[in-house]
MDTraj code that builds the backbone (N, CA, C; nanometers):
import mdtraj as md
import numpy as np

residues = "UNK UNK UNK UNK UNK UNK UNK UNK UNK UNK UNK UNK UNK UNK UNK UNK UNK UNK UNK UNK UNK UNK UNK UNK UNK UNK UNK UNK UNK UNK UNK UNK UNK UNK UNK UNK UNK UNK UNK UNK UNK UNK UNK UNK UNK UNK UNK UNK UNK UNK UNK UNK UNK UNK UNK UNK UNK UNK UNK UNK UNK UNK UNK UNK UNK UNK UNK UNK UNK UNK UNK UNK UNK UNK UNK UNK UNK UNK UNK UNK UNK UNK UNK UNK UNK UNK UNK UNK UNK UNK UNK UNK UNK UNK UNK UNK UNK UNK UNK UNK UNK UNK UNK UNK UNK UNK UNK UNK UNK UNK UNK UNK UNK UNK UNK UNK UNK UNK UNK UNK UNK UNK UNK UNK UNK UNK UNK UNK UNK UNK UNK UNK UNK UNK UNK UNK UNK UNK UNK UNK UNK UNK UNK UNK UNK UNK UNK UNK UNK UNK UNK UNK UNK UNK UNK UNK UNK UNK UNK UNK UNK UNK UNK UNK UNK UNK UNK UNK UNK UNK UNK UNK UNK UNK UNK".split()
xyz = np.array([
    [11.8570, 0.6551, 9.4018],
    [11.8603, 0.5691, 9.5178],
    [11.9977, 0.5803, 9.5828],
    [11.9782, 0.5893, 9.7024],
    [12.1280, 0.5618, 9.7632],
    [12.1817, 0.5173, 9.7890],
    [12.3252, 0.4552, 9.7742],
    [12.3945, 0.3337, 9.7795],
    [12.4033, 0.3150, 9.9081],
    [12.3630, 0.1500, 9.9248],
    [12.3260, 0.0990, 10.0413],
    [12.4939, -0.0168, 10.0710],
    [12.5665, -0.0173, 9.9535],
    [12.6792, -0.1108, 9.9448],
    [12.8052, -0.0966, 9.8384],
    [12.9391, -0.1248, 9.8927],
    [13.0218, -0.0586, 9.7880],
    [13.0212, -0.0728, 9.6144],
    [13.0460, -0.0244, 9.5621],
    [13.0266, -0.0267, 9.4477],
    [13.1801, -0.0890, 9.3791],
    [13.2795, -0.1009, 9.4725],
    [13.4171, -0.1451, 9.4477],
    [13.4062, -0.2809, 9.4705],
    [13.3990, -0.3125, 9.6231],
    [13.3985, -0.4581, 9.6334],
    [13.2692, -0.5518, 9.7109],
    [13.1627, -0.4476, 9.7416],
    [13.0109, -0.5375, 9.7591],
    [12.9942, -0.4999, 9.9231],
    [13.0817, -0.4905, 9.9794],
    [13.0587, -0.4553, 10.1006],
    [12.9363, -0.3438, 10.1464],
    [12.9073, -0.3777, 10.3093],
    [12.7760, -0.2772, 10.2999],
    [12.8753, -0.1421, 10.3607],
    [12.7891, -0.0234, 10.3531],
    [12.8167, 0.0962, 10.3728],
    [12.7517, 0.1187, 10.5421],
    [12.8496, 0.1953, 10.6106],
    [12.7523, 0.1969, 10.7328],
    [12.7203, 0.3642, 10.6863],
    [12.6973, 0.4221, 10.6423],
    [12.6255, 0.5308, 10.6372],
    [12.6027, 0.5849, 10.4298],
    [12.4571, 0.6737, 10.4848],
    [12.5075, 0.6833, 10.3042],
    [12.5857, 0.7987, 10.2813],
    [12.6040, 0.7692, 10.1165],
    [12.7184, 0.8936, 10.0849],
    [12.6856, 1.0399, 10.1188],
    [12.8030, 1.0861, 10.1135],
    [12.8576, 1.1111, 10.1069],
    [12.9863, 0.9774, 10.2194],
    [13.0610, 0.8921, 10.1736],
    [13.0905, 0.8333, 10.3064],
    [13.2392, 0.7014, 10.2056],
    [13.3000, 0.6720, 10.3095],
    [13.4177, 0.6229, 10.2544],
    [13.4180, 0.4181, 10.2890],
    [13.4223, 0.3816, 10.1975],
    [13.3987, 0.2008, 10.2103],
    [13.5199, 0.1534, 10.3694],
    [13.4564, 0.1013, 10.4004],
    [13.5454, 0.0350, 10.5461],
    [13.6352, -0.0241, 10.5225],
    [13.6080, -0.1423, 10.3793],
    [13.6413, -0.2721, 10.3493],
    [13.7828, -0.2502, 10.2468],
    [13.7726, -0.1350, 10.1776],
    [13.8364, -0.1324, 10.0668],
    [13.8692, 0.0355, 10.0639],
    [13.8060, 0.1089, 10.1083],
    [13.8331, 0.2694, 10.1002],
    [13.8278, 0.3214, 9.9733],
    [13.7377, 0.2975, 9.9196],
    [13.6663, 0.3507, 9.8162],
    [13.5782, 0.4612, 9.8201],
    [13.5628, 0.5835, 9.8154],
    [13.4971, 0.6816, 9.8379],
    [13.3709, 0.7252, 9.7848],
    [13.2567, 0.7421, 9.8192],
    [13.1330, 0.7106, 9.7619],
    [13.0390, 0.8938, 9.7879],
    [12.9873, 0.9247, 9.6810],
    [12.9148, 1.0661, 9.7113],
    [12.8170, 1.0128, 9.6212],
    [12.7402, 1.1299, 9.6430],
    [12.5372, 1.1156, 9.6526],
    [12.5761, 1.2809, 9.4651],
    [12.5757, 1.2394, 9.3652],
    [12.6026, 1.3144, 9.2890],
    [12.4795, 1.3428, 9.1808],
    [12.4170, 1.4817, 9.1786],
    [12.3101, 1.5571, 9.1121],
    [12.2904, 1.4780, 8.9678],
    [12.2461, 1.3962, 8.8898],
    [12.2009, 1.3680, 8.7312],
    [12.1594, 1.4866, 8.6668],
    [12.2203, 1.5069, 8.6085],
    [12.2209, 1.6322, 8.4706],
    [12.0879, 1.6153, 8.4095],
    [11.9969, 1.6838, 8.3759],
    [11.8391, 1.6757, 8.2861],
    [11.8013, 1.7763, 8.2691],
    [11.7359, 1.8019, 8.1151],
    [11.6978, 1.9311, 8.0907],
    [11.5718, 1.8950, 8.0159],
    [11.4838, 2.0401, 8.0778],
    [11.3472, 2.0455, 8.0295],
    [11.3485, 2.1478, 7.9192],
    [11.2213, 2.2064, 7.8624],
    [11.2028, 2.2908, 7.7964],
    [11.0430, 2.3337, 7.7864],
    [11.0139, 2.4607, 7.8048],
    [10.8755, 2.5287, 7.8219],
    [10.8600, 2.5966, 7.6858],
    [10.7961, 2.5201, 7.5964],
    [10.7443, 2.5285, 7.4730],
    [10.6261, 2.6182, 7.4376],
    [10.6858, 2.7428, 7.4185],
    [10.5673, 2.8386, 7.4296],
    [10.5527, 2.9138, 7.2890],
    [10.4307, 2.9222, 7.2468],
    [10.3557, 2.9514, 7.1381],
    [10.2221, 3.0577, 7.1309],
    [10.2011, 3.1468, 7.1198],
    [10.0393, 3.2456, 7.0939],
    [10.0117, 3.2348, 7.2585],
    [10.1035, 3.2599, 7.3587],
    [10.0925, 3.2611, 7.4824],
    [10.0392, 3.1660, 7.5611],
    [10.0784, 3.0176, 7.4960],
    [10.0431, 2.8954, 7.5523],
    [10.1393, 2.8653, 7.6000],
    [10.1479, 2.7554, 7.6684],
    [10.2405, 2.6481, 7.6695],
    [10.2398, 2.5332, 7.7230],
    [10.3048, 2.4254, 7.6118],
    [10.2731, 2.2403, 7.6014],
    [10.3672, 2.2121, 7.7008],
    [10.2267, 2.1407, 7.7919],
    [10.2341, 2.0299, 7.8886],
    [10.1941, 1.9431, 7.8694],
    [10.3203, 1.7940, 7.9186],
    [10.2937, 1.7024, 7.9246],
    [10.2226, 1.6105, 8.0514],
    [10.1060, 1.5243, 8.0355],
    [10.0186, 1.4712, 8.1476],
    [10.1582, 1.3197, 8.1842],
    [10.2479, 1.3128, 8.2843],
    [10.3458, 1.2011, 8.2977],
    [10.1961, 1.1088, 8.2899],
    [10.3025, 0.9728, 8.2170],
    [10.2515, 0.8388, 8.2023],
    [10.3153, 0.7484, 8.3114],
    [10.3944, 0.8048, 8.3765],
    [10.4751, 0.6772, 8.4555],
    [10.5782, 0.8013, 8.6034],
    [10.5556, 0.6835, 8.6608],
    [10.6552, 0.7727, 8.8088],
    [10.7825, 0.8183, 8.7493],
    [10.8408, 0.9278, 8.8685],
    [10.7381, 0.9662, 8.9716],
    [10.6797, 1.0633, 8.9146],
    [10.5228, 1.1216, 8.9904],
    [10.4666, 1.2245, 8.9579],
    [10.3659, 1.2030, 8.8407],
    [10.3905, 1.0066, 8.8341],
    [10.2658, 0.9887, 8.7098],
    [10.1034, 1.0435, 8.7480],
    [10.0477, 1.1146, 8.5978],
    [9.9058, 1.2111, 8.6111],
    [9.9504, 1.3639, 8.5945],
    [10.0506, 1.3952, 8.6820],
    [10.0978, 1.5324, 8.7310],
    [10.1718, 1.6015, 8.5711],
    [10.0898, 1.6807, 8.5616],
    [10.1955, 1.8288, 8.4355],
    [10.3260, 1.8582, 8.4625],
    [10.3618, 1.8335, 8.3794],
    [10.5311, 1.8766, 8.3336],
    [10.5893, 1.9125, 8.2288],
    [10.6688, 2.0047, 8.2288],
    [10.7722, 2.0177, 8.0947],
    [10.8180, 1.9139, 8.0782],
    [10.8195, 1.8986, 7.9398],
    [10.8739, 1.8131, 7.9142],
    [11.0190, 1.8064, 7.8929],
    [11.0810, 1.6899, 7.9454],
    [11.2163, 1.6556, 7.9419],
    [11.2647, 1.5728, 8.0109],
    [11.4042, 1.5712, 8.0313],
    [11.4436, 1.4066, 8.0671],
    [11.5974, 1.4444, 8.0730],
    [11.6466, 1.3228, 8.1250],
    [11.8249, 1.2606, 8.1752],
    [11.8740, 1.3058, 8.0099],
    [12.0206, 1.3971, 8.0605],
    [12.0848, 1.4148, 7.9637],
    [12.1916, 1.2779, 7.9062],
    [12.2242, 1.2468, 7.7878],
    [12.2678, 1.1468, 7.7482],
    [12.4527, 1.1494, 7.7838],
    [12.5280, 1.0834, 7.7791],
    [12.6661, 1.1293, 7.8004],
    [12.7247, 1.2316, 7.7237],
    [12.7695, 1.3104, 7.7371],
    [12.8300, 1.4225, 7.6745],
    [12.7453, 1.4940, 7.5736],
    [12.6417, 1.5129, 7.6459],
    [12.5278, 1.5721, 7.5461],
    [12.4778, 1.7160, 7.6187],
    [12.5063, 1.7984, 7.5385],
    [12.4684, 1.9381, 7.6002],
    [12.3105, 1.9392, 7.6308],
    [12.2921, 2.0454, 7.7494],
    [12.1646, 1.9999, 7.8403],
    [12.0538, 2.0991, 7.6547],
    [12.1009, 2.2107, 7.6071],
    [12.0263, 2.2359, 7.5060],
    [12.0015, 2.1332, 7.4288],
    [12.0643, 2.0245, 7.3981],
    [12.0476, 1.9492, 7.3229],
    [11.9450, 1.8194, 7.3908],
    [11.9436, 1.8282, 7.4761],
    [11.8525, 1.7186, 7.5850],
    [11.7078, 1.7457, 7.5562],
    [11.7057, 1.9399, 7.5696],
    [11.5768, 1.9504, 7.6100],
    [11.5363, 1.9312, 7.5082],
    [11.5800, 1.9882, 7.3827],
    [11.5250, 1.9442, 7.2120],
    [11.4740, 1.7869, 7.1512],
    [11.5737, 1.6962, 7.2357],
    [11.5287, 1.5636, 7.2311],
    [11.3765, 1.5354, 7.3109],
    [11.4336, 1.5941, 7.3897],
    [11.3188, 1.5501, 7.4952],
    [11.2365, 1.5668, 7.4864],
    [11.1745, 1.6995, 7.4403],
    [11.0485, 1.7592, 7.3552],
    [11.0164, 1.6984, 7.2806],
    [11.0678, 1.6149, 7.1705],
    [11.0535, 1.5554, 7.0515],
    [10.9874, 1.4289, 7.0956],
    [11.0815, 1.3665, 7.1975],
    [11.0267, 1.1900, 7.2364],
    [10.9240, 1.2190, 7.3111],
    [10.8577, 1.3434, 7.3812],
    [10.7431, 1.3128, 7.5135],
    [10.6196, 1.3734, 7.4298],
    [10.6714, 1.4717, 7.3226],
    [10.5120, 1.5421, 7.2822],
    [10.5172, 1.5228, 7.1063],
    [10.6264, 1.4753, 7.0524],
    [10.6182, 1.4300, 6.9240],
    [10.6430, 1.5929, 6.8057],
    [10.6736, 1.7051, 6.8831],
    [10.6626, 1.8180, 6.8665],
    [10.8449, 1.8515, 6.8075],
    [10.8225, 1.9201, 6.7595],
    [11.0051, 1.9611, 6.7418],
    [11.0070, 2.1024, 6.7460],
    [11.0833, 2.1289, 6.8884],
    [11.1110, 2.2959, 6.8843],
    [11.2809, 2.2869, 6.8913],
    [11.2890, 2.3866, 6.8815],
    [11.3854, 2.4677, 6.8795],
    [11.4384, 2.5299, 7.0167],
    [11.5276, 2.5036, 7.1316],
    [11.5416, 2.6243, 7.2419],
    [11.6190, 2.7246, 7.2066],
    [11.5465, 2.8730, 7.2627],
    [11.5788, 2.9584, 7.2356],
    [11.6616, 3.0490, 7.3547],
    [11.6725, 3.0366, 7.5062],
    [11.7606, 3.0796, 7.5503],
    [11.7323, 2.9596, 7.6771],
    [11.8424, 2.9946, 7.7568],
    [11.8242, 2.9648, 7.8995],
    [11.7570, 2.9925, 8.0176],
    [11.6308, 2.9439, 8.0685],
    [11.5169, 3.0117, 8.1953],
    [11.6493, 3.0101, 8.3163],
    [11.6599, 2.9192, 8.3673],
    [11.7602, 2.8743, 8.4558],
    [11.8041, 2.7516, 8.5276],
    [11.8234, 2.7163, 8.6040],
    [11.8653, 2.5983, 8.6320],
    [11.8058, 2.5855, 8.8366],
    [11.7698, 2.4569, 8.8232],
    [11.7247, 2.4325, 8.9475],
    [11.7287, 2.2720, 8.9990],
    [11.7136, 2.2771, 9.1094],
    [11.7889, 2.1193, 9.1698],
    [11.6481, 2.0857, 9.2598],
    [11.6517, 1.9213, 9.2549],
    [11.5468, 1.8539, 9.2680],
    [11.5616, 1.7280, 9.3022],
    [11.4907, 1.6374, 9.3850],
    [11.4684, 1.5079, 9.4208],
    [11.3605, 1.4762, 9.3220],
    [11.4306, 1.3328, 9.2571],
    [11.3916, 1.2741, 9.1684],
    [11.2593, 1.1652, 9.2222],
    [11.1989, 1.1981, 9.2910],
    [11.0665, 1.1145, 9.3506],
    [10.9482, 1.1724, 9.4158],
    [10.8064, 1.0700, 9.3846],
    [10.7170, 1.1449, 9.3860],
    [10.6692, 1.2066, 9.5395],
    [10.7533, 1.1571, 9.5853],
    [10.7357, 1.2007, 9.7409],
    [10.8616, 1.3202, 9.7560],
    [10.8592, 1.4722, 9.7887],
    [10.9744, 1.5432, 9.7837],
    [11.0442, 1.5078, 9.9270],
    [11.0249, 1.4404, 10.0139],
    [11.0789, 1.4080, 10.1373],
    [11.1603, 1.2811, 10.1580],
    [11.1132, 1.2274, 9.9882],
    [11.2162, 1.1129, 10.0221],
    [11.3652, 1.0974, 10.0502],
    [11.4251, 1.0455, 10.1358],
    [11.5973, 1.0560, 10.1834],
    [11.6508, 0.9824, 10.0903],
    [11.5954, 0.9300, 10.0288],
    [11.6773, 0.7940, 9.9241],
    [11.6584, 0.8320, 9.7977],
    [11.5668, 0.9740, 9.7156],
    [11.5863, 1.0567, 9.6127],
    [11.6751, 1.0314, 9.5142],
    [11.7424, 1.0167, 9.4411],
    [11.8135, 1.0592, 9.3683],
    [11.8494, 1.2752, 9.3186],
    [11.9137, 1.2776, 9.3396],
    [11.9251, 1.4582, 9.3191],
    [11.9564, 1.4797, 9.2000],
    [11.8416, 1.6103, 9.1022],
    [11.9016, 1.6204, 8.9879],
    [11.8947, 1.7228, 9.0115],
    [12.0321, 1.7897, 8.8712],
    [12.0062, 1.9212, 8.8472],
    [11.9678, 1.9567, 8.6950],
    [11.8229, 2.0521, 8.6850],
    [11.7424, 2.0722, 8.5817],
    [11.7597, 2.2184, 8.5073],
    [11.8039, 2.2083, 8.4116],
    [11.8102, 2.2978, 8.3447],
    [11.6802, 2.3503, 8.2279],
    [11.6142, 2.4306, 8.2848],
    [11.5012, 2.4662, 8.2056],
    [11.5076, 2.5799, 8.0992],
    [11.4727, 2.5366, 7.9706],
    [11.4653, 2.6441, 7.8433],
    [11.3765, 2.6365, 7.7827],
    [11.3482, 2.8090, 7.7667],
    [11.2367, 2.8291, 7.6765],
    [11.2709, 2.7740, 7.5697],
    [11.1988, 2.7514, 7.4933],
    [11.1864, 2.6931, 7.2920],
    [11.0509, 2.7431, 7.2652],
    [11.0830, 2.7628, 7.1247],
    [10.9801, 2.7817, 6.9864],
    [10.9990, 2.6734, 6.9130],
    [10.8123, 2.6460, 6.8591],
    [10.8388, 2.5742, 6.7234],
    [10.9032, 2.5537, 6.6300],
    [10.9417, 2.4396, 6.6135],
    [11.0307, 2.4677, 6.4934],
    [10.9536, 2.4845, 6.3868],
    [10.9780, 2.6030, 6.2358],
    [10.9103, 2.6430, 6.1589],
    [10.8837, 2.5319, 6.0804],
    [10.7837, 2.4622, 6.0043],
    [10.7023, 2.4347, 5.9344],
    [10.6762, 2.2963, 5.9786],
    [10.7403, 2.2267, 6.0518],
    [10.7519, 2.1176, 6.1163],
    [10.5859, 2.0762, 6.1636],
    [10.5746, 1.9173, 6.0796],
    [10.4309, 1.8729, 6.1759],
    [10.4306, 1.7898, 6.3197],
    [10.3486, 1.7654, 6.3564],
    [10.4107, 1.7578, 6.5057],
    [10.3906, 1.5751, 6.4893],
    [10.4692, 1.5108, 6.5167],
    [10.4613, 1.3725, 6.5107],
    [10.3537, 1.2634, 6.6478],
    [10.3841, 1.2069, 6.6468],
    [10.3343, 1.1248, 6.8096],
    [10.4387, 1.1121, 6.9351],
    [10.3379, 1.1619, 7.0423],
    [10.4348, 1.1653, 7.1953],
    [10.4519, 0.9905, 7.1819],
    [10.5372, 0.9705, 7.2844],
    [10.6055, 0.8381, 7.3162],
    [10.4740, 0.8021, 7.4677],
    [10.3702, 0.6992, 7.4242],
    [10.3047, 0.6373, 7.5184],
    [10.3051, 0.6067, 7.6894],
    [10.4589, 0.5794, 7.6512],
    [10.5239, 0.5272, 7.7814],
    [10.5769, 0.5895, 7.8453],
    [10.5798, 0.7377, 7.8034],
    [10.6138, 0.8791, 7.8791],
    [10.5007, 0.9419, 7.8869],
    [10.3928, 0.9514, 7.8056],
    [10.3174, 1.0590, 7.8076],
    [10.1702, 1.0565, 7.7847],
    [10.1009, 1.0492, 7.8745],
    [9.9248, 1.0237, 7.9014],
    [9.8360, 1.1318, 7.8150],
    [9.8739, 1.2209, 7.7916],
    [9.8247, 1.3621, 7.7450],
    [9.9200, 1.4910, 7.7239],
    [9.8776, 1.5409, 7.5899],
    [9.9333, 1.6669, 7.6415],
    [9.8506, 1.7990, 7.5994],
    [9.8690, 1.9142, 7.6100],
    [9.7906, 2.0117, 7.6545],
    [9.8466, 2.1491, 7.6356],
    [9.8184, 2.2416, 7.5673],
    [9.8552, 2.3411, 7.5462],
    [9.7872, 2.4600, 7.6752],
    [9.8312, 2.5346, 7.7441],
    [9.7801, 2.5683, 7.8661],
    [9.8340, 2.7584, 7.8427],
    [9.7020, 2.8279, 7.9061],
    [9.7353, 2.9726, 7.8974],
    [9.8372, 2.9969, 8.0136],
    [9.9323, 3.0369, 8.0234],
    [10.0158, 3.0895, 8.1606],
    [9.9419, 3.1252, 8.2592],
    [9.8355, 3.1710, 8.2662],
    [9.7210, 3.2309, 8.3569],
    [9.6371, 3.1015, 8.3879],
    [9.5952, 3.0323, 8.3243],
    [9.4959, 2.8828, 8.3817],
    [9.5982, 2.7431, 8.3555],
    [9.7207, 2.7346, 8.4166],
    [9.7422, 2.6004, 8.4206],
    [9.6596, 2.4476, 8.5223],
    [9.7065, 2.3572, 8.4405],
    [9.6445, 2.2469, 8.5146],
    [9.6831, 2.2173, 8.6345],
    [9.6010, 2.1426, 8.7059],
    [9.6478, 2.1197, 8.8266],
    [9.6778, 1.9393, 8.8082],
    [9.7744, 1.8656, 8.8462],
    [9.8863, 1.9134, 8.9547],
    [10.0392, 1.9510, 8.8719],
    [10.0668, 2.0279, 8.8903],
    [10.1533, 2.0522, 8.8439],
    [10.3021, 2.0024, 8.8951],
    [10.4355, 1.9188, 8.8355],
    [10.5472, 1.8587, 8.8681],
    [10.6189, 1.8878, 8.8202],
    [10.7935, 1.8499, 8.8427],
    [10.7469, 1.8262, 9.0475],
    [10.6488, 1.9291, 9.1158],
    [10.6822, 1.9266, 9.1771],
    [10.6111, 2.0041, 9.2852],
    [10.6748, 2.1200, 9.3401],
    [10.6239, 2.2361, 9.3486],
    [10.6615, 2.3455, 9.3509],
    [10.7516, 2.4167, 9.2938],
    [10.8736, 2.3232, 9.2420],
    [10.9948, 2.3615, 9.1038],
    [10.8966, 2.4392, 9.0039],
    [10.8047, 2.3509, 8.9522],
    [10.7346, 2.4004, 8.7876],
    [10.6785, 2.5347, 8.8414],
    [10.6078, 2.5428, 8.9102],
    [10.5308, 2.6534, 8.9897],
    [10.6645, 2.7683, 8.9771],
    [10.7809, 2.7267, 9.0214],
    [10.8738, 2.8326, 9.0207],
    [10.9863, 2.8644, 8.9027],
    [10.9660, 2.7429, 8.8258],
    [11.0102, 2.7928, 8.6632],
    [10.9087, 2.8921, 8.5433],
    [10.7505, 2.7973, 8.5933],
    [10.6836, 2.9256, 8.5269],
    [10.6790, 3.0461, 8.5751],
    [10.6799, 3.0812, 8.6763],
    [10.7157, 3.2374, 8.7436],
    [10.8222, 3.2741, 8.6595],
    [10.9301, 3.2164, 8.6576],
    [11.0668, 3.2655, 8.5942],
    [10.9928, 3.2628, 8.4336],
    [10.9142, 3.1864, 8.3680],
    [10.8883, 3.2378, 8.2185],
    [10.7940, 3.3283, 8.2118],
    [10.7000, 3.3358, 8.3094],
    [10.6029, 3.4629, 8.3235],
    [10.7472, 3.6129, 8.3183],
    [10.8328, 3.6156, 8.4021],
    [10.8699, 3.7521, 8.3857],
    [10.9342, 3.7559, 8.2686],
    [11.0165, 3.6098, 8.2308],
    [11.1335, 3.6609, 8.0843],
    [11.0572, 3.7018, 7.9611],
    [10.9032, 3.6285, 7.9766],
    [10.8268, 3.6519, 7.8500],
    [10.7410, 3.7655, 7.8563],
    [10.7331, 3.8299, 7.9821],
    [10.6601, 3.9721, 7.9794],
    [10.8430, 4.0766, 7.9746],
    [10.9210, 4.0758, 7.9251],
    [11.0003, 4.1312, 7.9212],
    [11.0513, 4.1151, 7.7710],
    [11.0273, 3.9959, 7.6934],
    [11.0409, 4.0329, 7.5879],
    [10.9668, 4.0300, 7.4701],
    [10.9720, 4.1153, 7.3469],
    [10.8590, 4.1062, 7.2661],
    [10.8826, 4.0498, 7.1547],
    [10.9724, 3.9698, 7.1713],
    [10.9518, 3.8194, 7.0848],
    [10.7878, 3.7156, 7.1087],
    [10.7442, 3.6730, 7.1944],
    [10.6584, 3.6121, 7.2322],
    [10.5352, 3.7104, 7.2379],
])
top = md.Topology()
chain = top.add_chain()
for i, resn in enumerate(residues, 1):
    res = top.add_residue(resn, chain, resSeq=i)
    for name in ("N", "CA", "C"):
        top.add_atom(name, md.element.get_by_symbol(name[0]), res)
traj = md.Trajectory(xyz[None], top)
């Protein structure tokens, strides 16, 4: 959301940030939230989560989430996997990184902006898979790269991270 008022001394903002307080000159910017996913791929599947809650609740996603303070984004997506599908992998390299409005509408001006760092992972070996967290996660779904579900989230990002795991995983013969 975008700050509508200073965060120093309460005053309103006449424009949003990027923009400097009138009242007090406090300097205010519109700054990306760090979050990392991970595309959990197995016998040429890969687990998607059905969101339980906005934005984009219903809609398929990797699973993942807001990195914690000083928590490496590899280490996010490993959590994150764990709390949305009850699953414990392992990430194994870096897909890449991509930036996004945090709402289910991509046109919203009042967004929040993140930047998402997406990694492949493998199972972790012998590990049973526990329970997803309810309040994140409606379903989840193991999906061929060739027939994913529809709708897929966000919106058009996932569409363009699986492209990016379609080529890294037809390039290597690990998978």
């Amino acid at each position: 959301m975008i700050a509508r008022f200073c965060s120093a001394c309460g005053a309103p903002l006449r424009e949003p940030p990027p923009t400097r307080c009138d009242a007090c000159g406090v300097e205010h910017w519109r700054n990306p939230k760090p979050c990392a996913n991970a595309l959990v791929v197995s016998d040429g599947r890969v687990l998607l989560a059905r969101r339980a809650r906005a934005p984009w609740r219903g809609g398929w996603a990797a699973p993942g989430g807001f990195c914690e303070a000083v928590e490496h984004p590899a280490d996010a997506a490993e959590r994150e996997v764990l709390e949305e599908t009850g699953v414990r992998a392992r990430v194994t390299r870096l897909l890449g990184i991509w930036l996004d409005a945090y709402a289910d509408d991509p046109g919203d001006a009042e967004a929040s902006t993140i930047t998402v760092a997406y990694y492949l992972a493998e199972l972790a070996d012998g590990e049973a898979p526990g329970e997803p967290d309810p309040a994140e996660t409606a379903e989840l779904g193991w999906f061929p790269l060739e027939a994913l579900p529809a709708p897929l989230v966000p919106p058009g990002t996932l569409e363009s991270v699986l492209e990016a795991a379609r080529q890294a995983l037809a390039q290597s013969e690990r998978w």
